[in-house]
C-alpha positions as a Markdown table, in Angstrom:
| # | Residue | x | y | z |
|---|---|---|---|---|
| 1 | Unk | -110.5 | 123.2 | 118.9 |
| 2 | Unk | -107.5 | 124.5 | 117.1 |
| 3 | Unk | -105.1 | 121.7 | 119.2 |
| 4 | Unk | -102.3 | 124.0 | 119.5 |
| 5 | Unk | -101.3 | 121.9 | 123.2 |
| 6 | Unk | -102.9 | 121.6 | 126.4 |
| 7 | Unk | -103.7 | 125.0 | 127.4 |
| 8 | Unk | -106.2 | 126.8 | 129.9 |
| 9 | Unk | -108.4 | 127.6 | 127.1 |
| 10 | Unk | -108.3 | 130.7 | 125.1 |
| 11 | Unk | -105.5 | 132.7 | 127.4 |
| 12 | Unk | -102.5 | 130.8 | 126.2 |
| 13 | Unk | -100.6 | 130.5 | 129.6 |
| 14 | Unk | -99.0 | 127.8 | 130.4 |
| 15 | Unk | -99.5 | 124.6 | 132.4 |
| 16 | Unk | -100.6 | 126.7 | 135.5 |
| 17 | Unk | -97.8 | 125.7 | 137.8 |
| 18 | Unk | -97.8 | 128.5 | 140.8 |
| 19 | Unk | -94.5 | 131.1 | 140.8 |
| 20 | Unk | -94.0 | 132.4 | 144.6 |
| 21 | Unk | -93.6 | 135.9 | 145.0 |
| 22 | Unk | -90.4 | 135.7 | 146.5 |
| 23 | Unk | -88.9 | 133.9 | 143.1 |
| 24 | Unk | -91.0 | 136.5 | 140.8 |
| 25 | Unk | -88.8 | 139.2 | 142.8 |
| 26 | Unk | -85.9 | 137.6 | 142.8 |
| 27 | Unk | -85.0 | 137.7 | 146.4 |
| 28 | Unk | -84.6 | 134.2 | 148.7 |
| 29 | Unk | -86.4 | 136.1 | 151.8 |
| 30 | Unk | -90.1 | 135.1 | 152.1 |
| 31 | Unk | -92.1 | 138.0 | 150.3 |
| 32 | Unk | -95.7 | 136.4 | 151.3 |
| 33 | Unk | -94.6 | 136.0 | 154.8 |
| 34 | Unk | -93.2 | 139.6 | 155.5 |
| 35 | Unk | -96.6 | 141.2 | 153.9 |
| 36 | Unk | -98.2 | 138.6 | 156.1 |
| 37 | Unk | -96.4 | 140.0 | 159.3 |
| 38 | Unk | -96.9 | 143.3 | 158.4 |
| 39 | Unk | -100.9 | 143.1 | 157.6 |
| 40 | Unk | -100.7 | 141.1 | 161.4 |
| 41 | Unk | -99.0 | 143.3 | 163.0 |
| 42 | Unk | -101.0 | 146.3 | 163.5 |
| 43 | Unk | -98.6 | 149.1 | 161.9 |
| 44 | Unk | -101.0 | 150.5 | 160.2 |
| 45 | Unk | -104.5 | 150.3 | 158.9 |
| 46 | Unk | -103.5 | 149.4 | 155.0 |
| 47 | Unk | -100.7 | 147.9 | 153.8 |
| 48 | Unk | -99.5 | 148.0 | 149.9 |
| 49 | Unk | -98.4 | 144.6 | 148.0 |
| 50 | Unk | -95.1 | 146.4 | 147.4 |
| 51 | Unk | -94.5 | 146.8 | 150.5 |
| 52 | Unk | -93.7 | 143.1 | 151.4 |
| 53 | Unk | -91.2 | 142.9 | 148.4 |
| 54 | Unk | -89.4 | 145.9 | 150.1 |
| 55 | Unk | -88.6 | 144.8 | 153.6 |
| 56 | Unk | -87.9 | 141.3 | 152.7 |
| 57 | Unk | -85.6 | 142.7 | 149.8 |
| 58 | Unk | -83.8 | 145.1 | 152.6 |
| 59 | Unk | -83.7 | 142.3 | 155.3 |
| 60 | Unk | -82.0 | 140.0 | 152.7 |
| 61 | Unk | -79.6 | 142.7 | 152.1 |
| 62 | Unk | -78.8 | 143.3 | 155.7 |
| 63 | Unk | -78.6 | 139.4 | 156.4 |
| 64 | Unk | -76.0 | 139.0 | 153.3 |
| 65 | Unk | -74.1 | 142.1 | 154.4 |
| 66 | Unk | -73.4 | 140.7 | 157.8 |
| 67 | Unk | -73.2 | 137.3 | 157.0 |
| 68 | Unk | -70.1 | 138.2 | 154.3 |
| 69 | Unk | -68.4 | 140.0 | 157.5 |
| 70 | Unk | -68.7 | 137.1 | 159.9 |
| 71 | Unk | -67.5 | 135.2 | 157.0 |
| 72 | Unk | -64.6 | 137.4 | 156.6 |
| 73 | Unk | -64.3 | 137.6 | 160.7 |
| 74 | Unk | -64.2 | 133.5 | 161.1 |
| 75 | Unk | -61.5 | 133.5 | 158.1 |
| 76 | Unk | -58.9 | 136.0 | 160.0 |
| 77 | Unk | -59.5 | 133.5 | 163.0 |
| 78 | Unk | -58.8 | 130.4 | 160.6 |
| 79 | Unk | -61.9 | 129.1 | 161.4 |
| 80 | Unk | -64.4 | 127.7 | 158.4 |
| 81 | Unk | -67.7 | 127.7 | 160.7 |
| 82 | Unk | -69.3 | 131.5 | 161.5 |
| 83 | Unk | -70.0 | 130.9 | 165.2 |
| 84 | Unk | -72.1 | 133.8 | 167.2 |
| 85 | Unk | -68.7 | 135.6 | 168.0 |
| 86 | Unk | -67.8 | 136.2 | 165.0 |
| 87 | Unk | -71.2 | 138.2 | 163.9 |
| 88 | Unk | -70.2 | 140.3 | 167.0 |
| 89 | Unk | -67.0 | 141.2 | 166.0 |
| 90 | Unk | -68.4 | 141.6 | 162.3 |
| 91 | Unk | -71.3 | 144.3 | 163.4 |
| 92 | Unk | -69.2 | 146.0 | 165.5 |
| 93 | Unk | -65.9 | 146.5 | 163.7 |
| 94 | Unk | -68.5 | 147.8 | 160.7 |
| 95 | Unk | -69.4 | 151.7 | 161.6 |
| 96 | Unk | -72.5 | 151.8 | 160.1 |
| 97 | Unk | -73.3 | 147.8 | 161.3 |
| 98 | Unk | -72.6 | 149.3 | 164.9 |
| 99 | Unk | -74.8 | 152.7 | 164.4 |
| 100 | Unk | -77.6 | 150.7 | 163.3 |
| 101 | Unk | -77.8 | 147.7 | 165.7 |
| 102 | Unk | -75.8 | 148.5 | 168.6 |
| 103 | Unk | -77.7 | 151.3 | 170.1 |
């Protein structure tokens, strides 16, 4: 043994601690359980690892977008708390918010 440390034999990584999939794509969405839902949910037959990273990556995107508009919204009201009102008046004074979920 050359005693260079405790290592996992000859590979050289380190002390084995497990890195989510979420952290390794830097998002705060849960990677694992989107692919999960996805692979359960009967869209299609086969479903790509990247795929996961994707839709929780756009959801988390969508989420922050509105949430910094209710924020916004709840501060012209002189309110500090985003209560359900003022997500409606963000996503439907946004054009594109409105387009996408008000039908």
């Amino acid at each position: 043994m050359s005693g260079k440390g405790k290592g996992k034999g000859k590979s050289g990584r380190g002390s084995g601690k497990s890195v989510s999939s979420s952290s390794k794509a830097g998002l705060q969405f849960p990677v694992a359980r989107v692919g999960r839902y996805l692979k359960k949910g009967g869209y299609a037959s086969r479903v790509g690892v990247g795929a996961g990273v994707y839709l929780a990556a756009v959801l988390e995107y969508l989420c922050a977008e509105i949430l910094e508009l209710a924020g916004n919204a709840a501060r012209d009201n002189k309110k500090s708390r985003i209560v359900p009102r003022h997500i409606t008046l963000a996503v439907k004074n946004d054009e594109e918010l409105n387009k996408l979920l008000g039908g």
